[in-house]
C-alpha atoms as a printed R data frame, in Angstrom:
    type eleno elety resid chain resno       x      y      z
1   ATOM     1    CA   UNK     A     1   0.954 65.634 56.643
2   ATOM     2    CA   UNK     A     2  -0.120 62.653 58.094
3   ATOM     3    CA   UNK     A     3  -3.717 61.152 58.543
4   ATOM     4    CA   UNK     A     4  -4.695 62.672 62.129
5   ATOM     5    CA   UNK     A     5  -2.253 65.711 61.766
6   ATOM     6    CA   UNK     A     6  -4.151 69.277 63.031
7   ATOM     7    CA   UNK     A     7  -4.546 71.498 60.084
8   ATOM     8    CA   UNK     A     8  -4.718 75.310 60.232
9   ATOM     9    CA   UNK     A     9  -8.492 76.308 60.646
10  ATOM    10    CA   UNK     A    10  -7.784 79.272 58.429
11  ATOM    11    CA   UNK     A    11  -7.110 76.534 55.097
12  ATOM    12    CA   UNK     A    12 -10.573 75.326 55.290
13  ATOM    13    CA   UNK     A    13 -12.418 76.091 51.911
14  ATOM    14    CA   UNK     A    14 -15.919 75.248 50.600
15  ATOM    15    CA   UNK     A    15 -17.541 71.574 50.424
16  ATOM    16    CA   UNK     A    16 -17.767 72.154 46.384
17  ATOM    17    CA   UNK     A    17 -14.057 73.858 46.344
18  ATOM    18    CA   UNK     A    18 -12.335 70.997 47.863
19  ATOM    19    CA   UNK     A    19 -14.503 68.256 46.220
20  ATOM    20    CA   UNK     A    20 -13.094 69.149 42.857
21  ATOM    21    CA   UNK     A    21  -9.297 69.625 44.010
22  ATOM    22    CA   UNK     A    22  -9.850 66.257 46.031
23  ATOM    23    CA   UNK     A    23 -10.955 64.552 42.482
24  ATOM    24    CA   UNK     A    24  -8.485 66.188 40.708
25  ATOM    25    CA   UNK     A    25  -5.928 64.475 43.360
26  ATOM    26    CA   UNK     A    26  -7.719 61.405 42.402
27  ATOM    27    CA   UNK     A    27  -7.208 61.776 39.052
28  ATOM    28    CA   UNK     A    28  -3.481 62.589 39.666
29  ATOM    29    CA   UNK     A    29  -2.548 59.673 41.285
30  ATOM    30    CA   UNK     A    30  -4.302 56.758 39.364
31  ATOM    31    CA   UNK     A    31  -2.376 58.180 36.011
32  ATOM    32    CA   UNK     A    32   0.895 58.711 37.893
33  ATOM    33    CA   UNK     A    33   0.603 54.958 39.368
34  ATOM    34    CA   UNK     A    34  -0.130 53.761 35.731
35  ATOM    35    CA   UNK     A    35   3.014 55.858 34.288
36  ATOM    36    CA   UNK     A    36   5.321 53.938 36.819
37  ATOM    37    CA   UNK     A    37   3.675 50.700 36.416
38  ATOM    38    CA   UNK     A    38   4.546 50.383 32.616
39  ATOM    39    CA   UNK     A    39   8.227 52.212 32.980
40  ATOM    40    CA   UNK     A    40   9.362 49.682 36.318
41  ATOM    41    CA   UNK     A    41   7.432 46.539 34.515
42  ATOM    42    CA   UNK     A    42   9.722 47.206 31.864
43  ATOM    43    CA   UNK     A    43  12.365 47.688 33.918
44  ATOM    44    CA   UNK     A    44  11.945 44.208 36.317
45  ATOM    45    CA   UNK     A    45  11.873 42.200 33.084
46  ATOM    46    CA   UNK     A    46  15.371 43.817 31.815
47  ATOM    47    CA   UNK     A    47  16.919 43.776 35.199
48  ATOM    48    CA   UNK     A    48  15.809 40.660 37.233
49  ATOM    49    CA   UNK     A    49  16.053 42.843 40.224
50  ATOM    50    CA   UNK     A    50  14.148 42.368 43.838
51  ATOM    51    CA   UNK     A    51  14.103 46.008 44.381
52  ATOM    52    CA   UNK     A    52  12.987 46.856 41.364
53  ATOM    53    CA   UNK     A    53  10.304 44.040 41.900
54  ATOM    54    CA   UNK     A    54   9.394 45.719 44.741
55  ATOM    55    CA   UNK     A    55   8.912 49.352 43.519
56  ATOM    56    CA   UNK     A    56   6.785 47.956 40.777
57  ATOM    57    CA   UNK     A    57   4.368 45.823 43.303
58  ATOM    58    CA   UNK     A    58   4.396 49.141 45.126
59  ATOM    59    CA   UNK     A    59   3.108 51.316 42.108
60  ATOM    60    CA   UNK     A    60   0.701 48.366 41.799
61  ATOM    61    CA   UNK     A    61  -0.683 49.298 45.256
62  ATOM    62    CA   UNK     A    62  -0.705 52.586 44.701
63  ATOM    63    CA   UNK     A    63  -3.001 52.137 41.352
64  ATOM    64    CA   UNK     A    64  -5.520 49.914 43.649
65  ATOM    65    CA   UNK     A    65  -5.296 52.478 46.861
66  ATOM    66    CA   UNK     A    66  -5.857 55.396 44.447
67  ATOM    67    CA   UNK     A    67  -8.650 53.459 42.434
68  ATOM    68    CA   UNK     A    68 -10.086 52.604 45.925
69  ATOM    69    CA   UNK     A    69 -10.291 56.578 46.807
70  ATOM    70    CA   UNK     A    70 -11.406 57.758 43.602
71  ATOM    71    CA   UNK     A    71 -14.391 55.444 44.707
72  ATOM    72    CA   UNK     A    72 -14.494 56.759 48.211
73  ATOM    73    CA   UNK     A    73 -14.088 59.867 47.604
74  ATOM    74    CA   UNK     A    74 -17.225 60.471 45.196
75  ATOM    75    CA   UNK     A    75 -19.254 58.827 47.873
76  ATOM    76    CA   UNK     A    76 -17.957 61.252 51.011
77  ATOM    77    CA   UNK     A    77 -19.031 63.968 48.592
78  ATOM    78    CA   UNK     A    78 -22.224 62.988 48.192
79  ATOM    79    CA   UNK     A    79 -24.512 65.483 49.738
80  ATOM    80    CA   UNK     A    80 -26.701 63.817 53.163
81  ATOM    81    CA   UNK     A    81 -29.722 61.538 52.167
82  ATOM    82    CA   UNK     A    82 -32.886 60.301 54.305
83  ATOM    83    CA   UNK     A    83 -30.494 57.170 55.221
84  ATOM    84    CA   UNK     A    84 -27.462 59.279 56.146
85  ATOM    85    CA   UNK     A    85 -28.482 62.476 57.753
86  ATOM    86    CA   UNK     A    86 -24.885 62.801 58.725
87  ATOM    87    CA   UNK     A    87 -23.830 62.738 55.141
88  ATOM    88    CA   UNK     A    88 -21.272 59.982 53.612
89  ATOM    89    CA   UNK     A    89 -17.828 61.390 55.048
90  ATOM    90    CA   UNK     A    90 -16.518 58.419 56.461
91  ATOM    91    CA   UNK     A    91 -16.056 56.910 53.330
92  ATOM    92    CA   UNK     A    92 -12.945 58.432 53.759
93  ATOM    93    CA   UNK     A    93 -11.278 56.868 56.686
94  ATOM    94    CA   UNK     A    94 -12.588 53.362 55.583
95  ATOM    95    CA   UNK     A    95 -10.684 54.296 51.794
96  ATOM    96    CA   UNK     A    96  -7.806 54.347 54.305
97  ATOM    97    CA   UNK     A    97  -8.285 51.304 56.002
98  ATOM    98    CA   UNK     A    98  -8.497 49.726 52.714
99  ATOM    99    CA   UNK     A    99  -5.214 51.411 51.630
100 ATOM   100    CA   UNK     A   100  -3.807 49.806 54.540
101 ATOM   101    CA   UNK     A   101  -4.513 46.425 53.578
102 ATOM   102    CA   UNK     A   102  -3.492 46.786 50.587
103 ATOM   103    CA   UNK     A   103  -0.063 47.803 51.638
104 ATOM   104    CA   UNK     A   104   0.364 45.601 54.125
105 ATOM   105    CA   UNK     A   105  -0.414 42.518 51.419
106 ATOM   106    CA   UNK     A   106   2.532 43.907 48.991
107 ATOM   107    CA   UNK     A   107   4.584 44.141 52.019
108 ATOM   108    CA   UNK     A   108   4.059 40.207 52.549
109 ATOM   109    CA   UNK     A   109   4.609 39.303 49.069
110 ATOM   110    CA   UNK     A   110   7.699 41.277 48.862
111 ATOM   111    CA   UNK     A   111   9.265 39.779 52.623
112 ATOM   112    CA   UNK     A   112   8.450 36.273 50.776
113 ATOM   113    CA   UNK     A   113  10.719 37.308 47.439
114 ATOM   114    CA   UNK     A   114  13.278 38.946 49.200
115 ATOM   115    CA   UNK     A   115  13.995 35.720 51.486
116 ATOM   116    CA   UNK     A   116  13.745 33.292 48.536
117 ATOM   117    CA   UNK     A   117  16.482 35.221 46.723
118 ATOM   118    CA   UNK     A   118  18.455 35.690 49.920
119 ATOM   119    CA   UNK     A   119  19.044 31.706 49.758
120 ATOM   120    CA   UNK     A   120  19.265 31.501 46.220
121 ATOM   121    CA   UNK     A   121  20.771 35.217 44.815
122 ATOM   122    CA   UNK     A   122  20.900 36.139 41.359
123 ATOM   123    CA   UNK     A   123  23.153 38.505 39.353
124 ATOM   124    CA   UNK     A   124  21.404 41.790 38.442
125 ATOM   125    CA   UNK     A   125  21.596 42.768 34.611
126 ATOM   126    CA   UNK     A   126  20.968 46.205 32.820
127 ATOM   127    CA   UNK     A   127  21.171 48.136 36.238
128 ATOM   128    CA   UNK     A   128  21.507 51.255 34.135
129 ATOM   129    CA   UNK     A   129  17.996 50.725 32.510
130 ATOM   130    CA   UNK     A   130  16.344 50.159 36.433
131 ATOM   131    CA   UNK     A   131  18.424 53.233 37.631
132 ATOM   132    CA   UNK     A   132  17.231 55.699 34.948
133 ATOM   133    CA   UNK     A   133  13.749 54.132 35.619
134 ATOM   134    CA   UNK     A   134  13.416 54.684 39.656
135 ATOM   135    CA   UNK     A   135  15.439 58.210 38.527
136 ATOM   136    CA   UNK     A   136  12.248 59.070 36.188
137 ATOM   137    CA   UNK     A   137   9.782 57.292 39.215
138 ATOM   138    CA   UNK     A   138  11.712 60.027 41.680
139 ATOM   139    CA   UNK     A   139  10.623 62.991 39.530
140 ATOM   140    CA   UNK     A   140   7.367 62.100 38.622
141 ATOM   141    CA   UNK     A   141   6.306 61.521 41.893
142 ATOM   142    CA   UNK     A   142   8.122 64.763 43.338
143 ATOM   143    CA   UNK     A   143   5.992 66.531 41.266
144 ATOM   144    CA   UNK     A   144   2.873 64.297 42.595
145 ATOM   145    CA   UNK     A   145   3.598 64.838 45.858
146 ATOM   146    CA   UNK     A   146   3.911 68.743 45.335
147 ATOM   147    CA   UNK     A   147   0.433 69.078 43.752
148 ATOM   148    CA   UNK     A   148  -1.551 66.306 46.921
149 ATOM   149    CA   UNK     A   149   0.193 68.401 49.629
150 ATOM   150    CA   UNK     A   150  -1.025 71.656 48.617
151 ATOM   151    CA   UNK     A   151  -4.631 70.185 47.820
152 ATOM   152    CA   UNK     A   152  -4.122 68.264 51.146
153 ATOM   153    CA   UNK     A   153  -3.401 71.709 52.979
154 ATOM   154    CA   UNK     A   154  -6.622 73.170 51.601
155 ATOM   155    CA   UNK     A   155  -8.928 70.198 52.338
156 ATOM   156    CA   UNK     A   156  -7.776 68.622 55.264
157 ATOM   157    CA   UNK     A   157  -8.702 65.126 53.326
158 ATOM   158    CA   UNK     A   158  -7.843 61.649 55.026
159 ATOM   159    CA   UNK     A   159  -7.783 59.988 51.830
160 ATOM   160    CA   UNK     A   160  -5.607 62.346 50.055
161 ATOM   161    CA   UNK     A   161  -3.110 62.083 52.957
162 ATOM   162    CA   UNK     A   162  -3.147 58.211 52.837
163 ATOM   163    CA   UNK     A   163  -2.323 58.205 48.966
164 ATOM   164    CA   UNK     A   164   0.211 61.045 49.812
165 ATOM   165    CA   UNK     A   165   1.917 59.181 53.007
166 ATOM   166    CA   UNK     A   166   2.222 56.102 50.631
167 ATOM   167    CA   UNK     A   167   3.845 58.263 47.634
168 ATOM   168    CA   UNK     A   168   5.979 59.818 50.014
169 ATOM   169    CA   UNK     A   169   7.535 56.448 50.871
170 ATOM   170    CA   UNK     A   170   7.993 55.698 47.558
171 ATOM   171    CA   UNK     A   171  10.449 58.189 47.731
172 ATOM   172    CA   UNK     A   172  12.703 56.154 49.891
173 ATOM   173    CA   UNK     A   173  11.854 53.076 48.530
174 ATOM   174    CA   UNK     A   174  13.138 54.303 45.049
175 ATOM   175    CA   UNK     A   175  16.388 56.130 46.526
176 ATOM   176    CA   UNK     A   176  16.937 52.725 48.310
177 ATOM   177    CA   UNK     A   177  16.399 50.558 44.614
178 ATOM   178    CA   UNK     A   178  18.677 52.931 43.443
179 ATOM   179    CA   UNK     A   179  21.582 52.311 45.294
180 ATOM   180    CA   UNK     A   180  20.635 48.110 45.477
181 ATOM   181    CA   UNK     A   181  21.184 48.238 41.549
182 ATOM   182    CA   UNK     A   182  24.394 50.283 42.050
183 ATOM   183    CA   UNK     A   183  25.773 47.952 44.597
184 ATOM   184    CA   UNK     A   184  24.399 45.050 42.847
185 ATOM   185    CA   UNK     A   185  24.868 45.171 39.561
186 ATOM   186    CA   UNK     A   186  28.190 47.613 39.414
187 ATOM   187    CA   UNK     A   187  30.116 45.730 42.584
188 ATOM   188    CA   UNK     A   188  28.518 42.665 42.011
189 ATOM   189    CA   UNK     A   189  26.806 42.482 45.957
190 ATOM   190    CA   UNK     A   190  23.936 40.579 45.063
191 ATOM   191    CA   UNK     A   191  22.851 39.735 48.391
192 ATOM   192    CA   UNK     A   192  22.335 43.522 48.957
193 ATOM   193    CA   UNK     A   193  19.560 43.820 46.383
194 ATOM   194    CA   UNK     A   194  17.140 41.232 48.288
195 ATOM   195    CA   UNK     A   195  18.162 42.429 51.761
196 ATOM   196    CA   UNK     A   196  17.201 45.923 50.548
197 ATOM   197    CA   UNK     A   197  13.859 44.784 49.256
198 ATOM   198    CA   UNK     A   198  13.555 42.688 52.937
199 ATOM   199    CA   UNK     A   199  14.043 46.382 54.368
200 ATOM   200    CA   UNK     A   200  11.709 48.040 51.785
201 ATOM   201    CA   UNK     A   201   8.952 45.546 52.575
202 ATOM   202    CA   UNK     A   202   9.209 46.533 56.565
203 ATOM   203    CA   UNK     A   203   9.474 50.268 55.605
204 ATOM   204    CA   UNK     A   204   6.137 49.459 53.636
205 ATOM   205    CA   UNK     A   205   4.542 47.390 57.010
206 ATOM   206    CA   UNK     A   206   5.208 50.937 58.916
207 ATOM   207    CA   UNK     A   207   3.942 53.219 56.235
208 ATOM   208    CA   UNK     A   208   0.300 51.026 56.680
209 ATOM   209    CA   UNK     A   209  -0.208 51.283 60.651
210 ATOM   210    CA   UNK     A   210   0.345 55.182 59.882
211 ATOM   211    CA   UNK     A   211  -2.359 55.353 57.475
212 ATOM   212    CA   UNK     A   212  -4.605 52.905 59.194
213 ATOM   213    CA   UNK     A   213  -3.908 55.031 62.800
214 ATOM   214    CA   UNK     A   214  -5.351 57.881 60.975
215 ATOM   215    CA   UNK     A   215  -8.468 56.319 59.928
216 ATOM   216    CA   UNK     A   216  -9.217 54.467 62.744
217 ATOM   217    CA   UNK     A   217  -9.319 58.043 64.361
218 ATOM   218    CA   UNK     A   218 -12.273 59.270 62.782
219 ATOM   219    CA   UNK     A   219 -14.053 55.539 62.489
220 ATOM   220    CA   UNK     A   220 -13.827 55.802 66.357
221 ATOM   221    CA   UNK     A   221 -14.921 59.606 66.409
222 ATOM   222    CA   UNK     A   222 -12.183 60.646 68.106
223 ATOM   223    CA   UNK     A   223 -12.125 64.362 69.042
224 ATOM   224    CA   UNK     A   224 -10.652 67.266 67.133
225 ATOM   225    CA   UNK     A   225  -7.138 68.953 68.032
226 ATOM   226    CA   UNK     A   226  -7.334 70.364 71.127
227 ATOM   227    CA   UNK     A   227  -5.864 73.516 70.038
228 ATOM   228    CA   UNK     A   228  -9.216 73.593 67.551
229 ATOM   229    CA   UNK     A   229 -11.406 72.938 70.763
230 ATOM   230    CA   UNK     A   230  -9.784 75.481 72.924
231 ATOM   231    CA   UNK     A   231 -10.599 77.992 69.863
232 ATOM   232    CA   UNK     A   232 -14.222 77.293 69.842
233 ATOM   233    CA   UNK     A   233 -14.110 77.490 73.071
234 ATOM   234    CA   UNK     A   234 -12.728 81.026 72.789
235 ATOM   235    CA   UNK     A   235 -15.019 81.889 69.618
236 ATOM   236    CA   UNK     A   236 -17.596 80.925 72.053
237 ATOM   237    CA   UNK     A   237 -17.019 83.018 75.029
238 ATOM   238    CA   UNK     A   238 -16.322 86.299 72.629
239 ATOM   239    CA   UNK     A   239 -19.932 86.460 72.311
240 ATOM   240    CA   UNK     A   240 -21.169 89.068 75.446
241 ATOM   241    CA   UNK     A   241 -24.255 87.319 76.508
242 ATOM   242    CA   UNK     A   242 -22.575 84.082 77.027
243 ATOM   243    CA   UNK     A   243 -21.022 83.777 80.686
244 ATOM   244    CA   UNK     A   244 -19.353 80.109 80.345
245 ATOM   245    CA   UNK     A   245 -19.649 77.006 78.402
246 ATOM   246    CA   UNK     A   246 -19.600 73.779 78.769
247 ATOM   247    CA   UNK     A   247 -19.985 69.867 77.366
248 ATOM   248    CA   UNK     A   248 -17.795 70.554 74.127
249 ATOM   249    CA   UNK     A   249 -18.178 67.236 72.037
250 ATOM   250    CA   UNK     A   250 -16.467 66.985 68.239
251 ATOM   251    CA   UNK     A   251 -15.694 64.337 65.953
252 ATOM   252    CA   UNK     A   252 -14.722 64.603 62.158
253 ATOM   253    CA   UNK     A   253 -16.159 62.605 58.886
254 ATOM   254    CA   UNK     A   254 -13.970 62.943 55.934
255 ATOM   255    CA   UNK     A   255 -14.294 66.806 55.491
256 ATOM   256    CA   UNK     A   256 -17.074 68.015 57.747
257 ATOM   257    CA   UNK     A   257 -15.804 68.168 61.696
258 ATOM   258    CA   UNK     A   258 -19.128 67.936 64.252
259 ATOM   259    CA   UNK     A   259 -19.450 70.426 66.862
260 ATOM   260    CA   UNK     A   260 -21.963 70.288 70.067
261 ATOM   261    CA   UNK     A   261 -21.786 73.116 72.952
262 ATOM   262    CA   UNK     A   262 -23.821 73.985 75.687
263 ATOM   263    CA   UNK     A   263 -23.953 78.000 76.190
264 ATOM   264    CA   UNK     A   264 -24.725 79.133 79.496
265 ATOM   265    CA   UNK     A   265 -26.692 82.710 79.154
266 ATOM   266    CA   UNK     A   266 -28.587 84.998 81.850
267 ATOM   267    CA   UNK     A   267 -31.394 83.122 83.187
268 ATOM   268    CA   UNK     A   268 -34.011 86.125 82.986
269 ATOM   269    CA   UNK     A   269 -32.924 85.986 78.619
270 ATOM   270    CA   UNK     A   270 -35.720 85.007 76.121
271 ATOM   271    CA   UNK     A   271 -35.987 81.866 74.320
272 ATOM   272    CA   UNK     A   272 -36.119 84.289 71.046
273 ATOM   273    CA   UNK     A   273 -33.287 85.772 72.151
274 ATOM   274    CA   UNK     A   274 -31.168 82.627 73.186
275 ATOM   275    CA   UNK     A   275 -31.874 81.688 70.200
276 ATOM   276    CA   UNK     A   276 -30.393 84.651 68.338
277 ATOM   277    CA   UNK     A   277 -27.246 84.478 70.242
278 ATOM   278    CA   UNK     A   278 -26.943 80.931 69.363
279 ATOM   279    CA   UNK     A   279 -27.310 81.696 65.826
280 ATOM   280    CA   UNK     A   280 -24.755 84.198 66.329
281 ATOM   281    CA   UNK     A   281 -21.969 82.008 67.966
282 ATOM   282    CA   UNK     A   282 -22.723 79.337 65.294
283 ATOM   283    CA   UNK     A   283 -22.004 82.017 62.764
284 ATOM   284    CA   UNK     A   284 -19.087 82.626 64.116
285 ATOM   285    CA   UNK     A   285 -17.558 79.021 64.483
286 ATOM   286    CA   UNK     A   286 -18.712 78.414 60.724
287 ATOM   287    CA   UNK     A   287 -16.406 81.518 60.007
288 ATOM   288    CA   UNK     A   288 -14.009 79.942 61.491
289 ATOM   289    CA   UNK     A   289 -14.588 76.378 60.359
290 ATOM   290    CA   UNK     A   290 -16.582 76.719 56.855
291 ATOM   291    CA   UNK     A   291 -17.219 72.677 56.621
292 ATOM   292    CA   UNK     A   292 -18.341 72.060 60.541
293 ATOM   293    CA   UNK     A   293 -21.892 70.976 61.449
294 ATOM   294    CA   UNK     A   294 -22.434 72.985 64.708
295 ATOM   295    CA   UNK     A   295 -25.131 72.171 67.134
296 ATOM   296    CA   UNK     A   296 -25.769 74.358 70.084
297 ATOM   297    CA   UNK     A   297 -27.852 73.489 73.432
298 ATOM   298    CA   UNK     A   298 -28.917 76.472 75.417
299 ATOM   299    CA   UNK     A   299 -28.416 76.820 79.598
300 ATOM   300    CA   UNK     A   300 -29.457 79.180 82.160
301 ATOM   301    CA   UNK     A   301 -26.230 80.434 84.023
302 ATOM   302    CA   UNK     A   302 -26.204 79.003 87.251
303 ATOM   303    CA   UNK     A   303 -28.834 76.187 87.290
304 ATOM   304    CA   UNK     A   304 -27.046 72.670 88.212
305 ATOM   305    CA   UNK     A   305 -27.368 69.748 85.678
306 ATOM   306    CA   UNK     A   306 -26.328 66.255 84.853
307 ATOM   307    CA   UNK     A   307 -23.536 66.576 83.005
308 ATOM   308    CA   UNK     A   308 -21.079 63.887 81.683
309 ATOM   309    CA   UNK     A   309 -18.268 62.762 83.492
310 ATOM   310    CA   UNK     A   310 -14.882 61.637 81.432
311 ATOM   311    CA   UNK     A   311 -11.435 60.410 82.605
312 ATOM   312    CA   UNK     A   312  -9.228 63.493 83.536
313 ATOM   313    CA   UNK     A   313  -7.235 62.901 80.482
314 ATOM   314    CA   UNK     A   314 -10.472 63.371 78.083
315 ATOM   315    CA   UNK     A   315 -11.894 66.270 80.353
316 ATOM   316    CA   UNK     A   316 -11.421 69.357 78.909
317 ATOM   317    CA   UNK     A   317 -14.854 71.168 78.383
């Protein structure tokens, strides 16, 4: 899953479920990064390799990005204050903005290698010692990815799916290091291990805009899926006092999504019991979405007001 992917509303847990799988993500990822970072160290100082030089400034990222969302993380967790009434969820996205950067600056210092050994190659030694390494760096971070996606599926986090959008490229970038040493050091095509870590570094440029497309999605509260809107919609309208509804507005902040509706009811209805149906509907789109914030305005049917005008492509409440 990628940052800005629609998840299943039915996977949404509690706030205090998925702040301890989201920590124990955390947790995951910062030893993983630190297993890989000693093994390819090891291996770049036996082998001389670019590739290899660029899947260990890669594990270095990842340490930093995961460090960066252990950090973030505790903060969108914290519970709403007298300065944030809306809580602290955006901590999230702006984890993934600084993921991003991150990224994008090992990208740069790789391109920079890789052309410097392109004019001036060198022969790659102990290829067999880098192979078995990037072999172990495969496994391990299978078994990483395994464990973010299913806490990822349960949580709907941003900055879980940034770490696990940057793992997942590690993937390639290791099957690619792989066959640079094999080509390198075993045919002796040692202009193939820098133009591989040239390629690795753009692969690494792309994996960045993905995760900083994501975040910039909720920094610019952008609205939910629309299949989610068109269900709250529905959730809505099962209620039989409401006749229609109208002015749908949602955003997300790291785990809690924002809902605002305007229910039209009978005119000749009671403010107490407007207010009861209101609770009612609520109720019902909590059910259905355990970690939304749901505000509800009540209308009478068929009284004309202001209401706001979008662009057809944004009107759809």
């Amino acid at each position: 899953m990628t940052p800005g992917d629609a998840t299943p509303p039915g996977s949404a847990i509690s706030s205090e479920q998925a702040g301890r799988l989201m920590r124990r993500a955390t947790y995951a990822s910062v030893t993983v990064a630190a297993v890989l970072i000693a093994a390819k160290a090891a291996a770049w100082l036996l082998t001389g390799s670019v590739s290899v030089l660029s899947s260990l400034l890669d594990s270095l990222l990842d340490l930093a990005a995961s460090l960066v969302n252990l950090i973030a993380i505790r903060t969108a967790l914290t519970p709403p204050d007298r300065e944030h009434r809306f809580g602290h969820g955006k901590a999230e996205p702006l984890a993934g903005l600084g993921q991003s950067a991150f990224i994008a600056g090992s990208a740069a210092l790789l391109a920079v290698e890789a052309i410097q050994r392109i004019f001036n190659p060198t022969p790659i030694e102990n290829s067999d010692i880098g192979i078995a390494v990037m072999v172990l760096s495969i496994v391990v971070t299978l078994v990483l990815l395994r464990y973010q996606r299913s806490v990822i599926a349960r949580t709907r986090s941003l900055a879980i799916s940034a770490d696990e959008l940057h793992y997942r490229s590690d993937l390639i970038l290791n099957f690619s290091v792989i066959v640079s040493l094999i080509l390198s050091g075993v045919f002796g095509w040692h202009l193939l291990d820098p133009a591989f870590g040239a390629a690795i570094a753009l692969w690494i440029v792309y994996s960045a805009w993905q995760i900083a497309k994501g975040s910039l999605t909720q920094l610019m509260d952008h609205e939910i899926p629309e299949a989610d809107r068109q269900r709250i919609r529905e959730i809505a309208m099962a209620h039989g006092e409401v006749q229609a509804v109208h002015d749908l507005r949602t955003r997300e902040a790291g785990q809690t999504s924002f809902v605002q509706i305007h229910l039209e009811m009978a005119p000749e209805m009671t403010l107490l019991r407007a207010h009861a149906v209101s609770d009612e509907v609520e109720a019902s789109i909590r059910a259905a979405y355990p970690q939304a914030e749901v505000i509800i305005h009540q209308d009478p049917a068929g009284v004309s007001e202001m209401h706001r005008v979008y662009p057809p492509a944004q009107a759809s409440a």
